[in-house]
C-alpha positions in Angstrom: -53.7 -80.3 -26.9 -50.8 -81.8 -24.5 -51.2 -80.3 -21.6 -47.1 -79.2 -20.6 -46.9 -80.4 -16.8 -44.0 -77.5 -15.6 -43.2 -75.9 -12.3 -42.4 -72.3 -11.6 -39.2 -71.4 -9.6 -40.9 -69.8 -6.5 -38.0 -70.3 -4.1 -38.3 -71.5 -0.3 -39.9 -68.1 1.3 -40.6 -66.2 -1.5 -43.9 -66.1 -1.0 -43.8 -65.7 2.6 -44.1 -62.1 3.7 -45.2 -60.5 7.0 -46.7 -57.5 8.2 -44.1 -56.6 11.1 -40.8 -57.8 12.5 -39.4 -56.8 9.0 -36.6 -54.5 10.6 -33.6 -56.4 12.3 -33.6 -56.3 16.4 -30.8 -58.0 19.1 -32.5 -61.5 18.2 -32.9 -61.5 14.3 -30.2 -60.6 11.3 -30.3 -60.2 7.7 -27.4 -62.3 6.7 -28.4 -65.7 6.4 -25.8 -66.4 9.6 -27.0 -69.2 12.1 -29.7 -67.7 14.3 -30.9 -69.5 17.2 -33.9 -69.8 19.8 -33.1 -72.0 23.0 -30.8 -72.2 25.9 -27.7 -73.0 23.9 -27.5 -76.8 25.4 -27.8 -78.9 22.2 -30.1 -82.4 22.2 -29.2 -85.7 21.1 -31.4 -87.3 18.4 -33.9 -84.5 18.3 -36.9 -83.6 16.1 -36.9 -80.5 14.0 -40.3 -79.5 12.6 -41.4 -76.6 10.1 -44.5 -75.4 8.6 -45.2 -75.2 5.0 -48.8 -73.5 4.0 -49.9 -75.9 1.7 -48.6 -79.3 0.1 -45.9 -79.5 -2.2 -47.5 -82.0 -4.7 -45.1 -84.2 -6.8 -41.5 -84.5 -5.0 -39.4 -85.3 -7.9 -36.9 -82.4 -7.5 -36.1 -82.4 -11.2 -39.7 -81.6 -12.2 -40.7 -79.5 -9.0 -39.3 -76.2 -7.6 -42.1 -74.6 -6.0 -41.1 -73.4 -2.8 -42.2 -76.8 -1.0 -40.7 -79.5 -3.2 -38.1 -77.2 -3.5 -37.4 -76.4 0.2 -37.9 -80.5 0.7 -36.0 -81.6 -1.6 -32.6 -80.1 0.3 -33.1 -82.3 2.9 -32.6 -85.7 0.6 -30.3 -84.5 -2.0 -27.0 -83.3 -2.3 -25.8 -80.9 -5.1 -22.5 -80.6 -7.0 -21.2 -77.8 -4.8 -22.5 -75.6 -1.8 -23.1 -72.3 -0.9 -22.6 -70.1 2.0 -24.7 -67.4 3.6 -22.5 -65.2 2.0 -22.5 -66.4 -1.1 -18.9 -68.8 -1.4 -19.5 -71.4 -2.8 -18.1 -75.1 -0.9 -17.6 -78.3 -2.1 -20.4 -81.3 -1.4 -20.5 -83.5 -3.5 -17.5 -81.9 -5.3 -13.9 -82.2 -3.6 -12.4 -79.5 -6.2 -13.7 -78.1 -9.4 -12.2 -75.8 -12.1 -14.0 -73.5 -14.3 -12.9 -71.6 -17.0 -16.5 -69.9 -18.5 -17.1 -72.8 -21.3 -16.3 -75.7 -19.7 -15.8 -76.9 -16.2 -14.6 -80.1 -14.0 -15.4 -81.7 -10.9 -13.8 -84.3 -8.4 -16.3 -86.5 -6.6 -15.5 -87.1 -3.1 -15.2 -90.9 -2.6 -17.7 -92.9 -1.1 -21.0 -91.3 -1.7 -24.1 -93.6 -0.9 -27.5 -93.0 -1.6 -30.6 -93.9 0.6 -30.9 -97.2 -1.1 -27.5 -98.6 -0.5 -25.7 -98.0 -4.3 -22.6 -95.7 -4.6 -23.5 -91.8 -6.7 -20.9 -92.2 -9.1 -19.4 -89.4 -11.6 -21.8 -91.6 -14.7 -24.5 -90.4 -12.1 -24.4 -86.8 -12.0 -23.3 -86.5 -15.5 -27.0 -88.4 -16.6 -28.9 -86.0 -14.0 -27.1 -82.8 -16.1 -28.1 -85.3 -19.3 -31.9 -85.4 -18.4 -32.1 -82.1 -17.4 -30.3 -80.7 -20.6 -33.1 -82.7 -22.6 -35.7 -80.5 -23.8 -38.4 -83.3 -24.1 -38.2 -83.9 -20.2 -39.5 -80.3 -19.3 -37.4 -80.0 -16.4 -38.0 -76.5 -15.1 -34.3 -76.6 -13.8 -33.3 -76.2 -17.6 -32.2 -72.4 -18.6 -33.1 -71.9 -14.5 -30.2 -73.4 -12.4 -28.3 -75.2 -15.7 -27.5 -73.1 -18.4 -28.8 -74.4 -21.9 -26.4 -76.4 -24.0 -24.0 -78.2 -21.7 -23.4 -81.8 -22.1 -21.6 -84.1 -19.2 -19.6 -86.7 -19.5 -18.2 -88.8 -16.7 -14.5 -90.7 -16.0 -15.5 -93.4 -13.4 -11.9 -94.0 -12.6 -10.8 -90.5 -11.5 -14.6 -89.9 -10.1 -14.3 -86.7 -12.6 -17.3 -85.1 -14.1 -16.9 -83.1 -17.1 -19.0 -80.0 -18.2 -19.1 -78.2 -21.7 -20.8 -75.2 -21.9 -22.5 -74.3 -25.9 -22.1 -70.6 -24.2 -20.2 -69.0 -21.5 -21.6 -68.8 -17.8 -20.4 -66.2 -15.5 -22.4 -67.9 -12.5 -22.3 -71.5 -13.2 -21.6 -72.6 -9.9 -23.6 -70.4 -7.6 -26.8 -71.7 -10.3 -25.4 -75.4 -10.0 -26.0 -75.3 -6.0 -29.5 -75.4 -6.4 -29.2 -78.3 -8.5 -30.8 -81.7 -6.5 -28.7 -84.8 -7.7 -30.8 -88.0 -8.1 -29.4 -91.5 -7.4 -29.5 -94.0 -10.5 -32.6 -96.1 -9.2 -34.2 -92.8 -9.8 -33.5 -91.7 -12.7 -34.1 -95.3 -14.2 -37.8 -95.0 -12.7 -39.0 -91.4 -11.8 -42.4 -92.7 -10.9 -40.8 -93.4 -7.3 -40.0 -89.9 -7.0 -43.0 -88.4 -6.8 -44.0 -89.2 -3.3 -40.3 -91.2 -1.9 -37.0 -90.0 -2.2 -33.7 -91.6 -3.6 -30.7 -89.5 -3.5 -27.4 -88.9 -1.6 -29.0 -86.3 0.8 -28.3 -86.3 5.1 -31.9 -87.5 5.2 -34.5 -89.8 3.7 -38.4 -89.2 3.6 -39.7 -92.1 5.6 -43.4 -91.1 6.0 -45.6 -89.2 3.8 -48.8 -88.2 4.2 -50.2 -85.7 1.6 -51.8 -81.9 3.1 -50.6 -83.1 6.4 -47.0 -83.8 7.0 -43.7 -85.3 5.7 -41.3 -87.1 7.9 -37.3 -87.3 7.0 -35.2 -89.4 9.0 -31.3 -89.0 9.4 -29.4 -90.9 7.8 -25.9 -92.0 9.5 -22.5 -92.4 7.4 -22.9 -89.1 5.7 -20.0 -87.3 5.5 -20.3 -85.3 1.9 -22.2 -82.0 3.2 -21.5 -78.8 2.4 -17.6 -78.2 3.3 -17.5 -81.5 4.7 -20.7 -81.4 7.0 -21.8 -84.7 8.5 -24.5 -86.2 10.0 -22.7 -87.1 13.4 -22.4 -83.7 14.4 -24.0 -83.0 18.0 -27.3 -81.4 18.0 -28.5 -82.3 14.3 -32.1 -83.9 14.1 -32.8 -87.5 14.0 -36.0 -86.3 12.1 -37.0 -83.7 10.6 -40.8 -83.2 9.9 -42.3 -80.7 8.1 -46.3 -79.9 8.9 -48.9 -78.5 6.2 -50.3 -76.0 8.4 -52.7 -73.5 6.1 -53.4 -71.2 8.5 -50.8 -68.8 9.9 -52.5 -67.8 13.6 -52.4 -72.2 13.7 -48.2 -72.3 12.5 -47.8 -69.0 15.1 -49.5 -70.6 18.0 -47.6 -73.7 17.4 -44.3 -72.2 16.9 -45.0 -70.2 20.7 -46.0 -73.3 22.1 -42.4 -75.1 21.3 -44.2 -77.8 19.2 -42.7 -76.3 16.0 -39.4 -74.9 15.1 -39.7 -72.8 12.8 -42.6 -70.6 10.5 -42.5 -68.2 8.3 -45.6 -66.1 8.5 -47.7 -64.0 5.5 -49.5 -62.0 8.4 -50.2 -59.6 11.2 -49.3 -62.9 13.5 -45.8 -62.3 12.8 -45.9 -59.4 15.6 -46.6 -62.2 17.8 -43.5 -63.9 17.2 -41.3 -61.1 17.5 -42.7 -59.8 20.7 -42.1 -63.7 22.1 -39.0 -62.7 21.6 -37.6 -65.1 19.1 -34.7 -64.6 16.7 -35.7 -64.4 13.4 -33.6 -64.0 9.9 -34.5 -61.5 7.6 -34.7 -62.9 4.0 -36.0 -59.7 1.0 -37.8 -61.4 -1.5 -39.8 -60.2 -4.6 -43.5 -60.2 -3.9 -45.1 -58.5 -7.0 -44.6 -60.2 -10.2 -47.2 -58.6 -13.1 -46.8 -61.4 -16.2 -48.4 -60.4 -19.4 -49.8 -62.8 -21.7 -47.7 -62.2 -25.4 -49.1 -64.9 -27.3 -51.1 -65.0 -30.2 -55.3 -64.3 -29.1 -54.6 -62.7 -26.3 -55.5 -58.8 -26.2 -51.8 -58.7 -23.8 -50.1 -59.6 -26.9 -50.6 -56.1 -28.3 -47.9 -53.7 -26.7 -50.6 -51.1 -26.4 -52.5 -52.9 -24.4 -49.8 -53.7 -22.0 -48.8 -50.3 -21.5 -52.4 -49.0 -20.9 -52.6 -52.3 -18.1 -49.7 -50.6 -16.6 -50.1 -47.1 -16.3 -53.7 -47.6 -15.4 -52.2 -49.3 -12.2 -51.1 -47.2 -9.2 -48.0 -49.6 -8.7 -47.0 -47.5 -5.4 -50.2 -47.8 -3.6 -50.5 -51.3 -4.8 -47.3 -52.2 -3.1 -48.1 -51.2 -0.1 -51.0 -52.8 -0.6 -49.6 -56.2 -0.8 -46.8 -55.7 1.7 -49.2 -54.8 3.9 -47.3 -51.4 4.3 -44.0 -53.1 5.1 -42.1 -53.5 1.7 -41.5 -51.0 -1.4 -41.2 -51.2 -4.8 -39.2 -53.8 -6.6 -35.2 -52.8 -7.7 -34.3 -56.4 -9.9 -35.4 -59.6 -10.2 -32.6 -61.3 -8.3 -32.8 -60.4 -4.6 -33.1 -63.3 -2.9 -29.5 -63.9 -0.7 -27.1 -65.0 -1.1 -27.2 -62.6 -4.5 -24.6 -62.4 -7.3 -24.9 -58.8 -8.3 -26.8 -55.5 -6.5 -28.3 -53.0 -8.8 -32.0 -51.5 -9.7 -32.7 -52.2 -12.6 -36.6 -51.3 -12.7 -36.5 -47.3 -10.7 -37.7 -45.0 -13.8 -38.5 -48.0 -15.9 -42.0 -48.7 -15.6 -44.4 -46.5 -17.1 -46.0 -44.3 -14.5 -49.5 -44.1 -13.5 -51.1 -42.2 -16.3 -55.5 -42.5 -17.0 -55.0 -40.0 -20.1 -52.0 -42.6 -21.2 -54.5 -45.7 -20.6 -56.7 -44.3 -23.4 -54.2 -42.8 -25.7 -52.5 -46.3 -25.7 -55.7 -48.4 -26.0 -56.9 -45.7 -28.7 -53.8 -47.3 -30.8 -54.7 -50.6 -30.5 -58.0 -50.3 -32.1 -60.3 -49.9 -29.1 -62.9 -46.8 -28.6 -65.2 -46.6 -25.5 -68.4 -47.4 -25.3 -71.9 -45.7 -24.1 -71.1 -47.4 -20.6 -67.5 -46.3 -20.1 -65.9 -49.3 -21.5 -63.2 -50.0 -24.1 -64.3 -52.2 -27.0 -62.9 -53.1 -30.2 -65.1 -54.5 -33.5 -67.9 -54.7 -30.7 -66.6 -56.7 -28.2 -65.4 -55.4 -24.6 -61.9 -55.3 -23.9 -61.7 -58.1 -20.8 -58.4 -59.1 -18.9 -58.7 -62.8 -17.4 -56.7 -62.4 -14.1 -54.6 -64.7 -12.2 -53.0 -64.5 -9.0 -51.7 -66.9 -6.4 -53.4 -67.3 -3.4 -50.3 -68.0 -1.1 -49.8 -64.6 -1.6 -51.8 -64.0 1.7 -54.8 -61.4 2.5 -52.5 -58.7 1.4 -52.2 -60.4 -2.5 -56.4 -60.5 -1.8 -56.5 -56.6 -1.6 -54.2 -55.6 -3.7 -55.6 -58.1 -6.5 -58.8 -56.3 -5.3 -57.3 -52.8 -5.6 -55.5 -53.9 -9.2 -59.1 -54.9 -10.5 -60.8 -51.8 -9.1 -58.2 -49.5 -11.3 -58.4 -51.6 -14.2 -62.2 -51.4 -14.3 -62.2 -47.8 -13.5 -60.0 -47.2 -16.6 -62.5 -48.9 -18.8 -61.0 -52.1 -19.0 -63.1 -55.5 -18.4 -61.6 -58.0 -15.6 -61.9 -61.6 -14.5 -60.5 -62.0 -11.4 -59.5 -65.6 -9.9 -57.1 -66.9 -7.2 -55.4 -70.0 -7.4 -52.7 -72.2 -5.2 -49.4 -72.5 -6.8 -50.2 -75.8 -8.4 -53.3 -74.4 -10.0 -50.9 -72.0 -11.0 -48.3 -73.5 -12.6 -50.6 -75.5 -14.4 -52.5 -72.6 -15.6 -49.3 -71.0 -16.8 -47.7 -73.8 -17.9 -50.3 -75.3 -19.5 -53.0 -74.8 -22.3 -56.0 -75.3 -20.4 -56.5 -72.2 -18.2 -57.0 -68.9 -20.5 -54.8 -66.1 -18.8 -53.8 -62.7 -19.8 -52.0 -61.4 -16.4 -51.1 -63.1 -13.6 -49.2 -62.3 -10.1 -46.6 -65.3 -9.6 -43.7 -64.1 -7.5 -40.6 -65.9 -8.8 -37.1 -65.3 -6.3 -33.9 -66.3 -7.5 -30.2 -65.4 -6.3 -28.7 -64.8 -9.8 -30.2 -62.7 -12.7 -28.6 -65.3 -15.3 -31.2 -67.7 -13.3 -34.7 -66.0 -14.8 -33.3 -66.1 -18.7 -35.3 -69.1 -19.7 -38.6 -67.2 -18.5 -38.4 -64.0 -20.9 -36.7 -66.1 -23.8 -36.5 -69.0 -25.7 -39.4 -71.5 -26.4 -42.3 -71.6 -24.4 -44.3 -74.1 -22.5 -45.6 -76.1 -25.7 -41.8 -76.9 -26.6 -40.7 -77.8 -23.4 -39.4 -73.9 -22.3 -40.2 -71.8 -18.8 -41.1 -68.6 -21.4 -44.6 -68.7 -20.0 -45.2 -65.0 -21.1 -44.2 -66.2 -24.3 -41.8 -62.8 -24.8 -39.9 -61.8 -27.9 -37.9 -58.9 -26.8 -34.6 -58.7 -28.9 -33.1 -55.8 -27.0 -33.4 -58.3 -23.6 -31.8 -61.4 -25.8 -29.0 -59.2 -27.2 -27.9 -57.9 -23.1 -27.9 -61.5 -21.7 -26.4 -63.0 -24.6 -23.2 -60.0 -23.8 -24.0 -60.6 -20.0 -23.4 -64.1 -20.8 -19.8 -63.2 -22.4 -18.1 -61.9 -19.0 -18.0 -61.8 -15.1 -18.1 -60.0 -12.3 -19.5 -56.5 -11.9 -19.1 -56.5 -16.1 -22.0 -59.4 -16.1 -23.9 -58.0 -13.7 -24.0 -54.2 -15.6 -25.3 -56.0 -18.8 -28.1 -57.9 -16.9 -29.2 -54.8 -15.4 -29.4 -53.2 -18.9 -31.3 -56.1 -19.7 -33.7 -56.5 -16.8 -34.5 -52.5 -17.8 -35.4 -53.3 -21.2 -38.1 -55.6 -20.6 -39.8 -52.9 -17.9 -39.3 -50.1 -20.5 -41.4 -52.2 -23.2 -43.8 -53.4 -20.4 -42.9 -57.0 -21.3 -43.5 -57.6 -17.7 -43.3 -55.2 -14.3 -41.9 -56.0 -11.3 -43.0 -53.9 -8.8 -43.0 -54.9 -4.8 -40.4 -56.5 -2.8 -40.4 -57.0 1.1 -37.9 -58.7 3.7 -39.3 -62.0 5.0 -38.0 -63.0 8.5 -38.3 -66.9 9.4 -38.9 -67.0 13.1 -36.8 -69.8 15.4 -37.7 -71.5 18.6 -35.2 -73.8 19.7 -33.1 -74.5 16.9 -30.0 -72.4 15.7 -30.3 -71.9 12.0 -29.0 -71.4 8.6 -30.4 -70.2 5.2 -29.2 -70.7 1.9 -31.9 -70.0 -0.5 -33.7 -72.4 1.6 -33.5 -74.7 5.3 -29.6 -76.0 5.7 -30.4 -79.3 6.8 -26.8 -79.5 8.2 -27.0 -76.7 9.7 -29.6 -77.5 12.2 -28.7 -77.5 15.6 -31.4 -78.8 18.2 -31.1 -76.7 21.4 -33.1 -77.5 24.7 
């Protein structure tokens, strides 16, 4: 079978999680607002450097947004419009836009080059919302950052691009800021993209060297950044490296020892950090994902044996397991800042923990326990394959340990297994890797942003519905969250979000703040590193 090649939407730090520093002090905030480390002199020509925990793979931003590719790919390409910290959104490439909910323009500014020399015309975003929008290109941007059925067409002459939406979108722009743009020689050949970059971005990758470190260079002229940032301002890096650095007491010691600028750590290291001193910015991110398996073959894809996998789960003790004791439990899926709507939307909607409920549930799916304590149905032993991603830390280790433990104790079979977050997406994505539940955070700023992951098709025909869920009381909200704006939209994703707790479709259960610590460097975070908003300080 055609294995589907896809890429989950783990933003930059959504994995990343520490055991201290999560409260905000003089030197750190929760904002998103430039924090800086340094004396406050900026330098000329400077190097910024960050650590990532383990390589990104392919770079092609179109088919990639795993945190790394994802957090890289800011640095070398440009997106429609910006966003701010606090959630505006700014032009970029975009002078002016309009948008009405079912169709929307925008006004290139003039002169945009790409790293090769040719001009990004309005023909060349309208093809990158074109490839996207194709279903046979798997683009794991589709139904993520750009809403199903819109079509672009382009006016060369007026450098206007022109969106029609099939549907309404109530956050259209905030979702099209996380959109990378690609230059034409790209998207003629996409084979380049996987380890070089071409696009209109303030830098180019100019070294690459797989599991140890990428190298972007500065690239002079630009003048199209986020409400009109450009590459001449004083203090921005010449270069900007980022170093594969696996283990966190490595990325803290560098970070102290000023040959880094900044790390996000997934340990007790962190404390280190903070007692240095050093500013830090607070980013809450969703930590504990539980995806059930609803195809056809799988024991998940009875609703009776989801419920008993949930209530045989302590989901309070297990989120302090993986937050180390730092987080709580989850409120909604779309925490990550800047964020379009606030609400929980998961308090009193997951089943509780409940051992007499575990075997009343898996009593109604057919199963009856055994002489040795297990479940078992027409003689064979209920038994859960297990997935969870290992960049979840030491804390995902013991909480996947504590998880296992409960499940077993209830009566229920389990095969455990970690695996990095390409081994992941491949599993999930794919048809190779038999999986009934899996941990795979996935942190997004707007709730319209996970749609394509509970509905519509799955992997096999080109869809990000790895779960393969059918839940027609979650399609009905979104489709009427879909229909307004505001605080109106954001009520009816709530509503929706609840519903697919309430059937134990899927449980999200831990979220925990995230701060990126700084040394020399003011700062800014949009989702991910602000190249243009880097700031070299001595």
């Amino acid at each position: 079978m055609k294995q589907i090649t896809r890429s989950l939407a783990v933003l930059a730090v959504a994995l990343a999680a520490t055991l201290s520093a999560c409260s905000a002090s003089p030197s750190s905030n929760t904002s998103g607002t430039p924090a800086a480390n340094g004396s406050g002199s900026y330098v000329t020509d400077g190097t910024y450097t960050e650590t990532m925990v383990s390589d990104p793979g392919s770079l092609d931003p179109q088919l990639s947004i795993v945190s790394g590719a994802f957090e890289m790919g800011g640095f070398a390409y440009d997106t429609i419009v910006g966003i701010s910290p606090t959630g505006d959104v700014l032009p970029q490439l975009a002078k002016s836009w309009t948008d009405d909910g079912t169709s929307a323009t925008f006004t290139l500014n003039d002169g945009i080059t790409c790293s090769d020399g040719s001009t990004l015309t309005a023909q060349t975003v309208a093809d990158n919302i074109n490839w996207v929008e194709n279903t046979d290109n798997a683009s794991p941007f589709l139904g993520t950052f750009l809403p199903a059925g819109i079509t672009a067409s382009a006016d060369n002459t007026t450098n206007i691009v022109t969106f029609d939406l099939s549907v309404p979108a109530p956050f259209l722009l905030q979702s099209i800021a996380n959109l990378p743009i690609v230059c034409d020689a790209g998207l003629a050949d996409r084979s380049q993209l996987t380890s070089a970059t071409i696009g209109s971005g303030p830098y180019e990758l100019t070294q690459a060297v797989p599991n140890d470190h990428y190298t972007y260079t500065r690239r002079d002229g630009y003048t199209w950044g986020p409400d009109g940032a450009t590459t001449a301002t004083q203090g921005m890096p010449k270069t900007i490296t980022v170093q594969i650095v696996p283990n966190e007491s490595t990325a803290v010691n560098l970070l102290l020892a000023g040959s880094v600028n900044m790390v996000t750590t997934t340990g007790p290291d962190g404390a280190r950090a903070q007692a240095a001193g050093l500013s830090s910015i607070n980013v809450p991110a969703n930590l504990g994902y539980t995806w059930y398996n609803h195809a056809d073959g799988h024991p998940t894809a009875d609703a009776n044996v989801r419920q008993a996998l949930t209530q045989a789960i302590n989901y309070d003790d297990l989120a302090t397991a993986i937050t180390g004791n730092t987080g709580s439990r989850a409120t909604a899926l779309a925490v990550l800042p800047p964020t379009t709507c606030s609400y929980d939307s998961v308090s009193g909607n997951v089943s509780p923990y409940d051992l007499q409920g575990v075997d009343t549930a898996l009593q109604a799916a057919g199963y009856s326990k055994t002489t040795d304590n297990k479940f078992a149905k027409d003689g064979q032993p209920l038994t859960i394959n297990f997935l969870y991603d290992s960049v979840l830390g030491t804390t995902g280790d013991a909480a996947a340990e504590l998880a296992t433990q409960d499940w077993q104790a209830a009566g229920i079979t389990v095969n455990t297994q970690s695996m990095a977050t390409a081994q992941m997406s491949a599993a999930l994505f794919g048809t190779d890797t038999p999986w009934d539940v899996a941990w795979e955070p996935i942190n997004v700023n707007s709730p319209d942003q996970m749609m394509a992951f509970f509905s519509g098709p799955g992997p096999a025909d080109g869809g990000s519905n790895l779960s393969m869920i059918d839940n027609q009381t979650y399609n009905n909200a979104v489709a009427d969250a879909m229909t307004k704006t505001g605080q109106d939209a954001c009520t009816a994703f709530q509503q929706a979000e609840a519903s697919l707790f309430t059937a134990n479709d899927f449980i999200a259960w831990a979220v925990r703040v995230n701060p990126i610590y700084l040394s020399k460097v003011e700062y800014v975070y949009v989702g991910r590193t602000q190249p243009t908003g880097l700031r070299m300080l001595a």
